[in-house]
C-alpha positions in Angstrom: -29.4 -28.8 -40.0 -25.8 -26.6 -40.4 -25.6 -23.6 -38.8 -23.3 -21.2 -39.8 -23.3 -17.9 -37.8 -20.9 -15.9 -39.8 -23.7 -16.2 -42.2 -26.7 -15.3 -40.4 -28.1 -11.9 -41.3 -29.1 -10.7 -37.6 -25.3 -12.1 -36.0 -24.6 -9.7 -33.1 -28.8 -8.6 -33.0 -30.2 -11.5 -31.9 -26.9 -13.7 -30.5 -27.9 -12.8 -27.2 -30.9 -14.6 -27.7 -30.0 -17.7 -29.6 -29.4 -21.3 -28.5 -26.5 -21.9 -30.2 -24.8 -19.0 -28.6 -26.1 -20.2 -24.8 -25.5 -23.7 -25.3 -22.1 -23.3 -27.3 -20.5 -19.4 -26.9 -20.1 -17.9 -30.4 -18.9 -21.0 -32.6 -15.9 -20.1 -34.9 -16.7 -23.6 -36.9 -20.5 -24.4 -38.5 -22.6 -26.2 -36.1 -24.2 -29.4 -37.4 -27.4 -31.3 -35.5 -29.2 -34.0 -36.8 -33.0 -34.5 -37.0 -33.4 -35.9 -33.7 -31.4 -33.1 -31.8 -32.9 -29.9 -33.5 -36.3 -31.3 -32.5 -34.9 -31.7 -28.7 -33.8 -28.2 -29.3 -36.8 -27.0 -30.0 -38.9 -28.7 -27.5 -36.8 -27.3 -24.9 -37.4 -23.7 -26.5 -41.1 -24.7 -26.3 -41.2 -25.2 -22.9 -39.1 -21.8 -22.2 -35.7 -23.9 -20.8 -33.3 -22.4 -23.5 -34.2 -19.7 -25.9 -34.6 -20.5 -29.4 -32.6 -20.4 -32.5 -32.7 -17.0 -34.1 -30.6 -18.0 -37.3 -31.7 -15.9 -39.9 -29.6 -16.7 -43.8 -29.8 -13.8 -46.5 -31.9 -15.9 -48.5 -34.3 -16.5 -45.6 -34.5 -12.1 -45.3 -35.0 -11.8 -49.0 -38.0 -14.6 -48.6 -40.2 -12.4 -46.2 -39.3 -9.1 -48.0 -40.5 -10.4 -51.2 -43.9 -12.5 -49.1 
């Protein structure tokens, strides 16, 4: 999975609330995690330990305007 937070549509909104920001500060580089680590991720947002990620691309905004 890449990450790339100068292209997330709610950057600024939702930071605050985003993994990537609590485990890393506001990247200036895209963040890259494998299989393996964006399930750890997420089953550490399951259980309420870190919150979890809010990334949010343009196309994925124009998906649920259109659904």
């Amino acid at each position: 999975m890449q990450i790339d937070c100068d292209t997330c549509a709610v950057r600024g909104a939702a930071c605050s609330g985003c993994v990537v920001t609590v485990i890393l500060g506001m990247p200036d580089y895209r963040v890259e995690w494998d299989d393996s680590e964006f399930r750890a991720l997420k089953a550490l947002a399951g259980g309420g330990l870190v919150p979890p990620l809010r990334l949010v691309t343009a196309l994925d905004a124009l998906d649920r305007q259109a659904g």
